[in-house]
N, CA, C and O atoms as a GROMACS GRO file, in nm:
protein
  320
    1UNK      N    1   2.694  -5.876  -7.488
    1UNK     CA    2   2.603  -5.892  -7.598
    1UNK      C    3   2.544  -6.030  -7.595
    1UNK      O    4   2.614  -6.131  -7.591
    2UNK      N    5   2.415  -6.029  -7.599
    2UNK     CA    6   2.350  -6.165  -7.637
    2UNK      C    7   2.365  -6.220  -7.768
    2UNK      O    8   2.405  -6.151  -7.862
    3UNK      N    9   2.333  -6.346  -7.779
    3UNK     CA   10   2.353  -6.438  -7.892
    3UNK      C   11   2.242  -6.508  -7.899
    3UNK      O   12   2.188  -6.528  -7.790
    4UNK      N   13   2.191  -6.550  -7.990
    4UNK     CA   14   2.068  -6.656  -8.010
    4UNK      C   15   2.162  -6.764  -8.057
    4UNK      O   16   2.256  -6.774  -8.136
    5UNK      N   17   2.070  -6.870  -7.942
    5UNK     CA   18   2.174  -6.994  -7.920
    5UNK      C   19   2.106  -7.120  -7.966
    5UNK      O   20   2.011  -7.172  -7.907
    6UNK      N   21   2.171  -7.173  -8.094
    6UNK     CA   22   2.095  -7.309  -8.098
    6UNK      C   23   2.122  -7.419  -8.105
    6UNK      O   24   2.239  -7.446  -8.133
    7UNK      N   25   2.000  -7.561  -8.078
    7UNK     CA   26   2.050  -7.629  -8.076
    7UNK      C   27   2.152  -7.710  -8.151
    7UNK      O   28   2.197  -7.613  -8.212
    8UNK      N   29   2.208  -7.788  -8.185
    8UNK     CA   30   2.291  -7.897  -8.258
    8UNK      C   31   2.207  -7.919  -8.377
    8UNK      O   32   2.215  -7.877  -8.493
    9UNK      N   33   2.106  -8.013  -8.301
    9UNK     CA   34   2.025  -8.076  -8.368
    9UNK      C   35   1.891  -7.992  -8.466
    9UNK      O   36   1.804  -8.042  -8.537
   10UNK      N   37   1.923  -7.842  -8.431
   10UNK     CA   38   1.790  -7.782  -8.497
   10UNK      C   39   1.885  -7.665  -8.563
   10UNK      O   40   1.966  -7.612  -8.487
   11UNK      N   41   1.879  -7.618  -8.712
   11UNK     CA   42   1.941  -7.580  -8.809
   11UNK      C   43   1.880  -7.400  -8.796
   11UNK      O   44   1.955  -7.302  -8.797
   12UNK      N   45   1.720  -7.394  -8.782
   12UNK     CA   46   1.668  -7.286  -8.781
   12UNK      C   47   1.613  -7.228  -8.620
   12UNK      O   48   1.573  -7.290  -8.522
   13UNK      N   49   1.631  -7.095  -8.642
   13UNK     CA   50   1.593  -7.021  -8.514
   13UNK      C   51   1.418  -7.005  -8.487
   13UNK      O   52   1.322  -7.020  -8.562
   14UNK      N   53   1.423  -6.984  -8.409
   14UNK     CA   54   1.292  -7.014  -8.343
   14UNK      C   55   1.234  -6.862  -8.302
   14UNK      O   56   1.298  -6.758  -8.294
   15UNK      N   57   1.104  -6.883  -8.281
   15UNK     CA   58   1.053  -6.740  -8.209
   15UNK      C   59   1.114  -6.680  -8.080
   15UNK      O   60   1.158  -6.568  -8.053
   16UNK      N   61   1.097  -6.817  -7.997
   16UNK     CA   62   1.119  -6.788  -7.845
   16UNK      C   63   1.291  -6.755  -7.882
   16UNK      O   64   1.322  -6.647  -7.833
   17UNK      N   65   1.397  -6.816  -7.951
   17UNK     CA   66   1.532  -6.808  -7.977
   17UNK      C   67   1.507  -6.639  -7.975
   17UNK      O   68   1.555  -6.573  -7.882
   18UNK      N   69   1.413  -6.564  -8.103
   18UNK     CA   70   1.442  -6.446  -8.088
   18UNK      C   71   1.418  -6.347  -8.036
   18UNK      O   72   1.460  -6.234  -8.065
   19UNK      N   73   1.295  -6.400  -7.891
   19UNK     CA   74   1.226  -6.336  -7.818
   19UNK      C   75   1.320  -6.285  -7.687
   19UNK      O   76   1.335  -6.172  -7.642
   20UNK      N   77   1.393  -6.456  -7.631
   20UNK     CA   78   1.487  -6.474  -7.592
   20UNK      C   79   1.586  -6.378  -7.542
   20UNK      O   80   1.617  -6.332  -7.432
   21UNK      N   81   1.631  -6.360  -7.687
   21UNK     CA   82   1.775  -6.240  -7.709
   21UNK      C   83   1.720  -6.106  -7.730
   21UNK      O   84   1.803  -6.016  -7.724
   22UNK      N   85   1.623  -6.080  -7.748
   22UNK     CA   86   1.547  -5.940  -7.764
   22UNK      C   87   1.562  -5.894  -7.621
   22UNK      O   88   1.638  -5.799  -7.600
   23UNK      N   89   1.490  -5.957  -7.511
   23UNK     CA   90   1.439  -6.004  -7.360
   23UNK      C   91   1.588  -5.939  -7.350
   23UNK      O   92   1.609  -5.818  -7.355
   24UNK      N   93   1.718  -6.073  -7.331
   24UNK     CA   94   1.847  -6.002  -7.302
   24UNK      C   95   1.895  -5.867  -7.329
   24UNK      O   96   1.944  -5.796  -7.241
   25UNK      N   97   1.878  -5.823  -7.476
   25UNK     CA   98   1.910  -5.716  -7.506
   25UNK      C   99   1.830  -5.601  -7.390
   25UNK      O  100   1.886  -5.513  -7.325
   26UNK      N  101   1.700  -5.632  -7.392
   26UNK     CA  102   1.625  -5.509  -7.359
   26UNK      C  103   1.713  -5.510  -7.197
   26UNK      O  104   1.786  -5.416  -7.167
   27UNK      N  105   1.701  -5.587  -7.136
   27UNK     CA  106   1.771  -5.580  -6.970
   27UNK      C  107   1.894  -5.559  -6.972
   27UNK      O  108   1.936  -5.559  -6.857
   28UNK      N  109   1.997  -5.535  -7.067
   28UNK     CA  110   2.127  -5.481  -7.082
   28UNK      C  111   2.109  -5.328  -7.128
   28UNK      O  112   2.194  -5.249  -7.088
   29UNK      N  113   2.010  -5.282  -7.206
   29UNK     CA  114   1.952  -5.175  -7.222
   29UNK      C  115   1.939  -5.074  -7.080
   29UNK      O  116   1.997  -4.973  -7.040
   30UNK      N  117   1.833  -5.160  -7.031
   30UNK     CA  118   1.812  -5.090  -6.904
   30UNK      C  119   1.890  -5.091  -6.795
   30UNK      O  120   1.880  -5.004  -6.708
   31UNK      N  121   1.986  -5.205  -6.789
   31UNK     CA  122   2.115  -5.172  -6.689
   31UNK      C  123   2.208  -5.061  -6.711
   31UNK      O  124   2.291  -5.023  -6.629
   32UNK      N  125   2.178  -4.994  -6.876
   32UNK     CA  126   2.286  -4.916  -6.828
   32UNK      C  127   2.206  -4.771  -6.880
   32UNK      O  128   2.250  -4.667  -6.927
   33UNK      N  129   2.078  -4.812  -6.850
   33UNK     CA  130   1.971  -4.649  -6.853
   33UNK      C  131   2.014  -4.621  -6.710
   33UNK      O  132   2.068  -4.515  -6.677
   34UNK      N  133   1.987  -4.725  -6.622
   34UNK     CA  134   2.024  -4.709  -6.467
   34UNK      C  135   2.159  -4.656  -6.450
   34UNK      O  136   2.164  -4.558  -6.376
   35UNK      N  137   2.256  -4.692  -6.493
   35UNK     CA  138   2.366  -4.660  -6.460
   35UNK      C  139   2.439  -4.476  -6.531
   35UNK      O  140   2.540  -4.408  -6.511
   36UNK      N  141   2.326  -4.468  -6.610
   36UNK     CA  142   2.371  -4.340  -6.671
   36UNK      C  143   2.267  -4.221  -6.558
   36UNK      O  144   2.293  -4.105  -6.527
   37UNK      N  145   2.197  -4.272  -6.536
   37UNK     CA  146   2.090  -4.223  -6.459
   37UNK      C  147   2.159  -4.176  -6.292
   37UNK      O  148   2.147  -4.071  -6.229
   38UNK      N  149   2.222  -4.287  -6.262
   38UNK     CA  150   2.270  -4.221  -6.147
   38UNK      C  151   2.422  -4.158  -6.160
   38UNK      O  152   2.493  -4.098  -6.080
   39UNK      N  153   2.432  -4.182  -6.240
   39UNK     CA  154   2.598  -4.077  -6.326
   39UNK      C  155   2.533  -3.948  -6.320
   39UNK      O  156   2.599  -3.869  -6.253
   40UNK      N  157   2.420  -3.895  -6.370
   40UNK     CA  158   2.372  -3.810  -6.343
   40UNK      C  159   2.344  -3.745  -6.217
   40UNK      O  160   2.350  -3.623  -6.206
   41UNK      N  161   2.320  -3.807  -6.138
   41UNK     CA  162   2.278  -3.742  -5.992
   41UNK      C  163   2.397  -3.741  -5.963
   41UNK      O  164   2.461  -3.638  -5.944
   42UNK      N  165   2.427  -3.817  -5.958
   42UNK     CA  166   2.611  -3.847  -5.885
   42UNK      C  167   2.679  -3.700  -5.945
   42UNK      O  168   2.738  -3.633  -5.861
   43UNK      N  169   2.676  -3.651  -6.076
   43UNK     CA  170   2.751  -3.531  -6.125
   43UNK      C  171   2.680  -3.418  -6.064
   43UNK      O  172   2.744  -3.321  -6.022
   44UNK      N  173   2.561  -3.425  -6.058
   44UNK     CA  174   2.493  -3.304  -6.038
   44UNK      C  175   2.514  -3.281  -5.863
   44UNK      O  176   2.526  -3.168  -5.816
   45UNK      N  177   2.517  -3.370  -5.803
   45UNK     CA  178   2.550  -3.375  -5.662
   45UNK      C  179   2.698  -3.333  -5.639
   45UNK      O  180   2.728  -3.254  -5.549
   46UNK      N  181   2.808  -3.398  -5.740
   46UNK     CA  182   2.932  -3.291  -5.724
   46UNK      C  183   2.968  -3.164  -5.754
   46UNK      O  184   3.048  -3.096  -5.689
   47UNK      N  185   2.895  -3.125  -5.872
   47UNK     CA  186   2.872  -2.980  -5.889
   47UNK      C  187   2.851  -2.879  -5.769
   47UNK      O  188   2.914  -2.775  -5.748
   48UNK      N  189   2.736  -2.940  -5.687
   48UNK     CA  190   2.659  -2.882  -5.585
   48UNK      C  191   2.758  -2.842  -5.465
   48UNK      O  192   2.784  -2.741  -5.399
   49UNK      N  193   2.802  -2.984  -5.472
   49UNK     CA  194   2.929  -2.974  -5.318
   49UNK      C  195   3.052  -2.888  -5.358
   49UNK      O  196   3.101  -2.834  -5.258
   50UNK      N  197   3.120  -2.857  -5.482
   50UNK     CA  198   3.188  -2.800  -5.521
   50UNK      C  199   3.127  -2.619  -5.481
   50UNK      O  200   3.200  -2.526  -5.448
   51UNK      N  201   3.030  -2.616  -5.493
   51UNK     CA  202   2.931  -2.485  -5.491
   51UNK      C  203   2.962  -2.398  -5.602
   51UNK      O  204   2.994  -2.280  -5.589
   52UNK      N  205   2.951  -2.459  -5.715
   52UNK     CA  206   2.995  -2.422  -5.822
   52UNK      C  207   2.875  -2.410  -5.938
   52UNK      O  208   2.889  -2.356  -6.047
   53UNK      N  209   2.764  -2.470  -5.890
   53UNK     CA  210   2.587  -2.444  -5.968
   53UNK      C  211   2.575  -2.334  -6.101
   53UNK      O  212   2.567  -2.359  -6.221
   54UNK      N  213   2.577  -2.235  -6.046
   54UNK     CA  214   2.567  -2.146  -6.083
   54UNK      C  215   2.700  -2.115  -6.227
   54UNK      O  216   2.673  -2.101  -6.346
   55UNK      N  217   2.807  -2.112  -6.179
   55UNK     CA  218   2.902  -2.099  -6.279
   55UNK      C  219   2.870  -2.247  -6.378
   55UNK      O  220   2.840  -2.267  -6.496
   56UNK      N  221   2.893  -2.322  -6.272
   56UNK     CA  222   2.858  -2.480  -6.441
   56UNK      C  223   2.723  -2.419  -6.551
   56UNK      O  224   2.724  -2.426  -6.674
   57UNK      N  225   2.633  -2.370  -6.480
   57UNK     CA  226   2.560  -2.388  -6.585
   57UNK      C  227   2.536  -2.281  -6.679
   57UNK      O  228   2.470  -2.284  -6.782
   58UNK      N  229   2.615  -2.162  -6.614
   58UNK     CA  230   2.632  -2.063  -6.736
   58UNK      C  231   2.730  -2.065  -6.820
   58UNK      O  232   2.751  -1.970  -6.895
   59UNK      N  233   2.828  -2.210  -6.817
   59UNK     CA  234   2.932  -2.205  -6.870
   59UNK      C  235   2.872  -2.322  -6.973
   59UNK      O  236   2.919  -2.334  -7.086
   60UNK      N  237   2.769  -2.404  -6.926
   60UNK     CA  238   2.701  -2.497  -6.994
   60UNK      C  239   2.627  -2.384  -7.107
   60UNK      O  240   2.645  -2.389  -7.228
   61UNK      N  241   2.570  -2.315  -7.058
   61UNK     CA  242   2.489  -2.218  -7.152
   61UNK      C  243   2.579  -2.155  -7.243
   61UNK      O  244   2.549  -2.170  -7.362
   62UNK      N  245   2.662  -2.101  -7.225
   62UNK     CA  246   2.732  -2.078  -7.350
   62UNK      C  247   2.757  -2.180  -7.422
   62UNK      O  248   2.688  -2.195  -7.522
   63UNK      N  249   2.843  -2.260  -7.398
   63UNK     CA  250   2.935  -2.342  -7.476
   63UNK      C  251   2.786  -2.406  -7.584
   63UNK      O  252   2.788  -2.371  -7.702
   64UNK      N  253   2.695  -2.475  -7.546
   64UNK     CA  254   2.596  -2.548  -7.579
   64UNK      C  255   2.445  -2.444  -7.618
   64UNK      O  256   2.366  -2.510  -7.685
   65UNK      N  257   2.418  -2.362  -7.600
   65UNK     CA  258   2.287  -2.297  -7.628
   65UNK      C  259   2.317  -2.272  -7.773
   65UNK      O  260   2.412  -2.209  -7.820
   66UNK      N  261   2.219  -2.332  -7.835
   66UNK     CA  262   2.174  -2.297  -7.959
   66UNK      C  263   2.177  -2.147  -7.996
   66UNK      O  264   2.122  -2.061  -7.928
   67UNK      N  265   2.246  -2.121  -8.108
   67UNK     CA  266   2.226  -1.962  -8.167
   67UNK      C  267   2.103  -1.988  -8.269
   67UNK      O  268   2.041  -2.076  -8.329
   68UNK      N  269   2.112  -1.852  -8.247
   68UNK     CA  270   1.949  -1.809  -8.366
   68UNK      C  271   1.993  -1.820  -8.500
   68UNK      O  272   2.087  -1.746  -8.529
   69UNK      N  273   1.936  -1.912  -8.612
   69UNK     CA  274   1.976  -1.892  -8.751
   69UNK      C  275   1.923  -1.771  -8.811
   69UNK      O  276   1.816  -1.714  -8.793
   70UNK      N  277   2.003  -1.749  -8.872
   70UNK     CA  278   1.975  -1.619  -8.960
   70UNK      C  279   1.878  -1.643  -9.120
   70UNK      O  280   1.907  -1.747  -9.180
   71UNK      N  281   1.812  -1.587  -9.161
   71UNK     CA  282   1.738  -1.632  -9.285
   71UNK      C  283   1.849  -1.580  -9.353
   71UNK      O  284   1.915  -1.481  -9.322
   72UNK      N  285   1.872  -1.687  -9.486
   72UNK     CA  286   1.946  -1.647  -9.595
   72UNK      C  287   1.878  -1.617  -9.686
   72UNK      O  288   1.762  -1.652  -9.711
   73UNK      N  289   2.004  -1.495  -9.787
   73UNK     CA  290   1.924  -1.462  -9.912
   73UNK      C  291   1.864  -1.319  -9.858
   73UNK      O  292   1.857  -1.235  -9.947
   74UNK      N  293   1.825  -1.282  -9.742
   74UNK     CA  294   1.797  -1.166  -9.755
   74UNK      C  295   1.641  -1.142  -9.771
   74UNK      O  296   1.580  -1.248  -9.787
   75UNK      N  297   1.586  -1.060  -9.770
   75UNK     CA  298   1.457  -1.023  -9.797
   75UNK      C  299   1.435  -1.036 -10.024
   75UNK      O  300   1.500  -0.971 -10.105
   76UNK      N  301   1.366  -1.101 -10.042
   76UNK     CA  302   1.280  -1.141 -10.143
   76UNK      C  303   1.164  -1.091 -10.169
   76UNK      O  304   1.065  -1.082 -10.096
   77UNK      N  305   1.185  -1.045 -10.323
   77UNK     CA  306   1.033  -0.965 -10.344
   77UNK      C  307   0.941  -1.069 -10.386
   77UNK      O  308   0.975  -1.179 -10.431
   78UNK      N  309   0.801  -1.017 -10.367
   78UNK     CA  310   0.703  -1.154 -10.342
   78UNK      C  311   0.711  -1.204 -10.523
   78UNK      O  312   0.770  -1.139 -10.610
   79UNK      N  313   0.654  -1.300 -10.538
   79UNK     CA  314   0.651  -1.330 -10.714
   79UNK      C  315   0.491  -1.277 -10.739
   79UNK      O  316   0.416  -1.282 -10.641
   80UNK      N  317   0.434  -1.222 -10.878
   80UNK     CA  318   0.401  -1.176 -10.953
   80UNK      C  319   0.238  -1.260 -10.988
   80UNK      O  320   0.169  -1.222 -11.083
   0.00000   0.00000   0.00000
């Protein structure tokens, strides 16, 4: 985690202070967009070698596919 760092001698933060740590944040951000990114290939590539494709993702489809909501209440007569 970044910190906005100041001087001794200066009490209040500055623009660049918070431009600075924004800057840091955003490139710790994206180090680990990258790193989730190839977690991804990396899984999807063991799936593959396993030869298991096909079963992961119908097992993905169940567990995770959205069901259909049902309307509640029933059918309603129109108002008057």
């Amino acid at each position: 985690m970044s910190r906005i760092i100041k001087s001794p001698n200066r009490k209040t933060v500055t623009k660049h202070d918070i431009i600075r740590a924004v800057t840091a944040n955003m490139m710790q951000v994206r180090g680990v967009e990258e790193k989730l990114a190839d977690l991804d290939i990396l899984f999807g590539e063991f799936v593959e070698m396993l030869g298991k494709t096909k079963e992961f993702r119908k097992y993905l489809d169940g567990k995770f596919k959205q069901k259909e909501h049902k309307r509640s209440g029933g059918s309603t007569p129109p108002s008057k």
